[in-house]
FILUM-996604 format. One record per residue (C-alpha): residue number from 0; residue in one letter; x, y, z. Coordinates in nm, 3 decimals, decimal comma. Layout:
REC  nr rest      xx      yy      zz
REC NUM    A       X       Y       Z
...
// end
This chain:
REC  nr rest      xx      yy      zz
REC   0    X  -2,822  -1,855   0,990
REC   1    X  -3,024  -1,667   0,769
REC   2    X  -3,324  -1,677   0,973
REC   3    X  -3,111  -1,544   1,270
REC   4    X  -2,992  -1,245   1,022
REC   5    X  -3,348  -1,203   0,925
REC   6    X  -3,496  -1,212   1,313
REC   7    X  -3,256  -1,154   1,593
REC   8    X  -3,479  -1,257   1,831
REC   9    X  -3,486  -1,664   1,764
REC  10    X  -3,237  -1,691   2,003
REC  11    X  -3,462  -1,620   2,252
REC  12    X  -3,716  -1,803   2,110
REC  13    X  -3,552  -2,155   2,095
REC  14    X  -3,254  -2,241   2,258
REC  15    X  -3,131  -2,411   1,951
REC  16    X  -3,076  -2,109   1,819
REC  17    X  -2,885  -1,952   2,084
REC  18    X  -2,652  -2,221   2,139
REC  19    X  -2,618  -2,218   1,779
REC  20    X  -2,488  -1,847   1,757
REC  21    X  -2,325  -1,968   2,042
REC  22    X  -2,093  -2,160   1,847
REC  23    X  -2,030  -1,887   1,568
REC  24    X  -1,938  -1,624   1,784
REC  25    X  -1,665  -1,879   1,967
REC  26    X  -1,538  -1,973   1,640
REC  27    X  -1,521  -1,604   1,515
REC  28    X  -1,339  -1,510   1,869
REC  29    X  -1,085  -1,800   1,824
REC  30    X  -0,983  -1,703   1,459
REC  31    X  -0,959  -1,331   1,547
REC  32    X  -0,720  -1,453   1,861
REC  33    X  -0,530  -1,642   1,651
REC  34    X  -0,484  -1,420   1,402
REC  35    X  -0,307  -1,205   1,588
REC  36    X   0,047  -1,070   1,559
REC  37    X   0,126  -1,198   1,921
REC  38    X  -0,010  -1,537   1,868
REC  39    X   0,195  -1,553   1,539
REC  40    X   0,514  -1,427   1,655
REC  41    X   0,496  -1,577   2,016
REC  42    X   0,815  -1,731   1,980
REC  43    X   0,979  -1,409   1,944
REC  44    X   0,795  -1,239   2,236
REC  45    X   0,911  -1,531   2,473
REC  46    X   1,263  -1,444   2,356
REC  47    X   1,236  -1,080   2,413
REC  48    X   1,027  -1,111   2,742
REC  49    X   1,261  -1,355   2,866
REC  50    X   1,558  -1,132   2,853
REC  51    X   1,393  -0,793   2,848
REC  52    X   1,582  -0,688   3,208
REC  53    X   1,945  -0,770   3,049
REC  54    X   1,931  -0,755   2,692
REC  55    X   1,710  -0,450   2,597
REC  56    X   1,534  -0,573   2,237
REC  57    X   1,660  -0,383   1,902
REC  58    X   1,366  -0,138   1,770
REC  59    X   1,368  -0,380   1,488
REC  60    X   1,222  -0,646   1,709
REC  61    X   0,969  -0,497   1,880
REC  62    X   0,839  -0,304   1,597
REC  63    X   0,603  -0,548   1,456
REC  64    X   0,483  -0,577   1,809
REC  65    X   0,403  -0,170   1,838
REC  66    X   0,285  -0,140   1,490
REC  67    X   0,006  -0,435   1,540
REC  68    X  -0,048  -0,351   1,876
REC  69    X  -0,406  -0,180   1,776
REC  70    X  -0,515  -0,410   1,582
REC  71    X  -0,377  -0,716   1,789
REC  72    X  -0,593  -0,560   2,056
REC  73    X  -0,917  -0,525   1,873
REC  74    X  -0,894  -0,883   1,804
REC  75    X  -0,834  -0,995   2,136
REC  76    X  -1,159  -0,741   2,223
REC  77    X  -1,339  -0,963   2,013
REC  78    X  -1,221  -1,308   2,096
REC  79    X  -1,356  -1,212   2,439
REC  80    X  -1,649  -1,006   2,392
REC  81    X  -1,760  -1,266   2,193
REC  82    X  -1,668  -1,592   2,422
REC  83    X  -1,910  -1,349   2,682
REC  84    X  -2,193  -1,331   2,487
REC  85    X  -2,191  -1,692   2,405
REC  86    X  -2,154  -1,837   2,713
REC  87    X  -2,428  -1,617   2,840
REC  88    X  -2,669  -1,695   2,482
REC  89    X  -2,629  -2,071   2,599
REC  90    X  -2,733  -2,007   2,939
REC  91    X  -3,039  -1,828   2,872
REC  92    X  -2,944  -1,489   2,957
REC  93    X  -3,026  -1,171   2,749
REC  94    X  -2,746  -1,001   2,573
REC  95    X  -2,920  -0,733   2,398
REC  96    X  -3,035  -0,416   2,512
REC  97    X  -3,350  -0,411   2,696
REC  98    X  -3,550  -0,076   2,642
REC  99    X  -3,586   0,080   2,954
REC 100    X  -3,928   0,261   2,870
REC 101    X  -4,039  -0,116   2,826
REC 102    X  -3,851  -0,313   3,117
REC 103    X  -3,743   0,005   3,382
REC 104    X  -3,613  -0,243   3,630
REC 105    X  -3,469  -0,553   3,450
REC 106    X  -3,283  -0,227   3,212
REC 107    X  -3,148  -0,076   3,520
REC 108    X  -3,064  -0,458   3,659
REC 109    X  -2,879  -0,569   3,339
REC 110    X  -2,637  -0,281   3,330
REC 111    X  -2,484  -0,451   3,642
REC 112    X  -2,595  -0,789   3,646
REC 113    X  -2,747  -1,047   3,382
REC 114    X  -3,107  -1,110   3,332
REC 115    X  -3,243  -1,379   3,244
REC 116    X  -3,462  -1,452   2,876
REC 117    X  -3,756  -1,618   3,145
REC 118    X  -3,804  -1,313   3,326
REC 119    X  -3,847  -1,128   3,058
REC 120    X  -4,096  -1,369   2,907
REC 121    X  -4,280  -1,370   3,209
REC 122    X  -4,337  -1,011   3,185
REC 123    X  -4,428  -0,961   2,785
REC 124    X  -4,580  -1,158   2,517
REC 125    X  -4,431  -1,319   2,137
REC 126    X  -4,605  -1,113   1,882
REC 127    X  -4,543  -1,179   1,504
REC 128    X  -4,338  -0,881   1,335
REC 129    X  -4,489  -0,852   1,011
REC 130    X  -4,209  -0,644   0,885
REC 131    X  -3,965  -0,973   0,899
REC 132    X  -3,964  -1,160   0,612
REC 133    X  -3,983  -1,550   0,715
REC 134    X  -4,207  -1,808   0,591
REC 135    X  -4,312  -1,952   0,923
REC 136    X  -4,499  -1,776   1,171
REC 137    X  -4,288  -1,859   1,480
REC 138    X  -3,995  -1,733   1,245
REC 139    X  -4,127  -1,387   1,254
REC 140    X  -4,198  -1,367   1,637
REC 141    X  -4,020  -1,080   1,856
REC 142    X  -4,058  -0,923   2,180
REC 143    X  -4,091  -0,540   2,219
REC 144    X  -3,877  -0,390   2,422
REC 145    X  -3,561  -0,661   2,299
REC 146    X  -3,344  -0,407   2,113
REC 147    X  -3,119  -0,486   1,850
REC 148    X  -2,799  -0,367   1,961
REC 149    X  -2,576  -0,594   2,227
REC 150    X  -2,442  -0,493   2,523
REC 151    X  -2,042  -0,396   2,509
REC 152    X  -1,756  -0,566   2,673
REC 153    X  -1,788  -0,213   2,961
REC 154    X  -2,124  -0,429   3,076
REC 155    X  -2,008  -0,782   3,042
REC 156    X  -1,682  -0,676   3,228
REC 157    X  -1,870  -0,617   3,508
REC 158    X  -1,866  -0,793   3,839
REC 159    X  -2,194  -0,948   3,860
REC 160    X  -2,159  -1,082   3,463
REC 161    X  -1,807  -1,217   3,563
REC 162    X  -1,949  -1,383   3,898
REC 163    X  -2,228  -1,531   3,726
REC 164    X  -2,026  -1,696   3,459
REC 165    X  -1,735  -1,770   3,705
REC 166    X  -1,469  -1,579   3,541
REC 167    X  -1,236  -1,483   3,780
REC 168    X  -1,031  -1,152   3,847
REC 169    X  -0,717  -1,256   3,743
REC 170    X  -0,815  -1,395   3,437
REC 171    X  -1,047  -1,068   3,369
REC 172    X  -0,701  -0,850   3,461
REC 173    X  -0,533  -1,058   3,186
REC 174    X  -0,749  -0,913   2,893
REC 175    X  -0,803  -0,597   3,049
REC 176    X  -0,462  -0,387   2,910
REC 177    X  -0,600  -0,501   2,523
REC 178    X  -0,958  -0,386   2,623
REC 179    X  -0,789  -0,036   2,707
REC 180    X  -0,614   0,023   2,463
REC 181    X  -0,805  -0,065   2,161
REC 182    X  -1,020   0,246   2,304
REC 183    X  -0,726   0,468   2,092
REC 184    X  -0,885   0,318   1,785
REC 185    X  -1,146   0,648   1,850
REC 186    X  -0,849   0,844   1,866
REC 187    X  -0,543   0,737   1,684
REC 188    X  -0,223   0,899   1,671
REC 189    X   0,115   0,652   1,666
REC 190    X   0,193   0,313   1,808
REC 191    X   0,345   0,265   2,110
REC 192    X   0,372  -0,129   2,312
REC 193    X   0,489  -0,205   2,713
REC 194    X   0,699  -0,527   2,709
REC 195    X   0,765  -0,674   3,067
REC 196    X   0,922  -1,010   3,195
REC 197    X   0,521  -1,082   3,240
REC 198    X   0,403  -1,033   2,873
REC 199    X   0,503  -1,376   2,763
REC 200    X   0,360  -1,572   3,034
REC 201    X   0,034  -1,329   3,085
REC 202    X   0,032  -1,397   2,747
REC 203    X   0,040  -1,806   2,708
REC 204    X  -0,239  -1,755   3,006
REC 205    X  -0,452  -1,611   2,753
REC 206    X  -0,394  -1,869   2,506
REC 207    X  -0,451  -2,158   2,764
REC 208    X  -0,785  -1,972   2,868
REC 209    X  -0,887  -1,979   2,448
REC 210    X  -0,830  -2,380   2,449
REC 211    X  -0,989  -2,431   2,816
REC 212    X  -1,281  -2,213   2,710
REC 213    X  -1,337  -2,154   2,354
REC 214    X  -1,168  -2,465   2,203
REC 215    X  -1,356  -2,713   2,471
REC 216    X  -1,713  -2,551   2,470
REC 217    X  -1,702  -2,476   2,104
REC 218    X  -1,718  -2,897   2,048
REC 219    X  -1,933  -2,953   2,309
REC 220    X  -2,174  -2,768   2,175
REC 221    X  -2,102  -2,903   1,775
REC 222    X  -2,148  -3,238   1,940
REC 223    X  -2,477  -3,119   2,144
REC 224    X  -2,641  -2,987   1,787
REC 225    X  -2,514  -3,289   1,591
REC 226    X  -2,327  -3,032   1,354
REC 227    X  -1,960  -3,242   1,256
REC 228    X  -1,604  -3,271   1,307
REC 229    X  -1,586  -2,957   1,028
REC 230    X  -1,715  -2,719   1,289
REC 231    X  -1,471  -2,836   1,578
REC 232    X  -1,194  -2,628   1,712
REC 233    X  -0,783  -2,722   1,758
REC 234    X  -0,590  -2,608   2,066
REC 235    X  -0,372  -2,381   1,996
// end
């Protein structure tokens, strides 16, 4: 992966690569998920959640819950920021920032919708970066007007990435409340948590949607690239 680190652009330029980085970021997402204070202490938040309406939880037992609720939900941003951008890597589809003084209409298309890594090829040219230090040619190949920063989870979010990868509403809705509120990490001033009846269950939804998605596609793709049983993934 030091050739990726070196040259961001090779997953464009092979799809090797991509599905490659693919796999990382899927890995990366799953640990961060599981890492979580909810995942960990799920037993206790079907407990509470189960009896929330007639036995109000001590502050003692929801505390953990407020007080990781932050950083709970910056992990769950990037478990599925990053299943997005590997699904779409995989599939061909452009996930950095296209320069819109370069591309003016696929820019102003891939802030609503994704665009493909052919139709940008179709409109440019490879041409070796001399400033990337790789000892083969192809290595050191980039397209101008590919920028180096990725496109956020307020982009993939959107309708037409959802549609494309056939992510549905409801399952969108289920990560949204984390997405939100790990926007107070700009701004952060004390803890605070919303327990329902619904937390536990929305909950074990998210953690089905980790082993249906990122636990089954992860070993696809280790089997696809030949990479070993090391690199596979456990339900959870």
């Amino acid at each position: 992966m030091e050739e990726i680190k070196a040259n961001f652009q090779l997953c464009y330029f092979d799809l090797r690569n991509a599905k490659g980085i693919a796999m990382n970021l899927l890995m990366f997402g799953y640990r961060q998920f599981a890492d979580t204070y909810l995942y960990k202490n799920k037993d206790q938040l079907k407990i509470i959640s189960e009896h929330i309406n007639t036995k109000p939880p001590k502050i003692d037992e929801i505390s953990g819950f407020a007080l990781n609720n932050l950083i709970d939900s910056v992990k769950i941003h990037i478990c599925i920021e990053n299943f997005l951008k590997a699904i779409l890597l995989a599939n061909g589809i452009v996930i950095h920032k296209l320069d819109k003084n370069i591309f003016n209409d696929l820019s102003t298309k891939q802030k609503n919708e994704p665009v493909f890594r052919d139709e940008v090829v179709r409109i440019s040219k490879w041409e070796e970066n001399s400033k990337i230090k790789l000892p083969l040619p192809n290595q050191r190949l980039q397209i101008l007007g590919i920028q180096e920063y990725s496109l956020g989870t307020n982009i993939l979010m959107k309708p037409g990435y959802l549609s494309a990868l056939n992510f549905s509403a409801e399952t969108a809705a289920l990560f949204e409340p984390y997405l939100e509120y790990r926007d107070n990490l700009h701004y952060y001033m004390d803890e605070s948590i919303t327990l329902t009846k619904s937390t536990f269950s929305n909950f074990e939804r998210m953690i089905d949607f980790v082993n249906k998605n990122h636990v089954v596609i992860q070993n696809v793709l280790v089997d696809e690239l030949n990479k070993g049983d090391e690199y596979k993934l456990k339900r959870l």
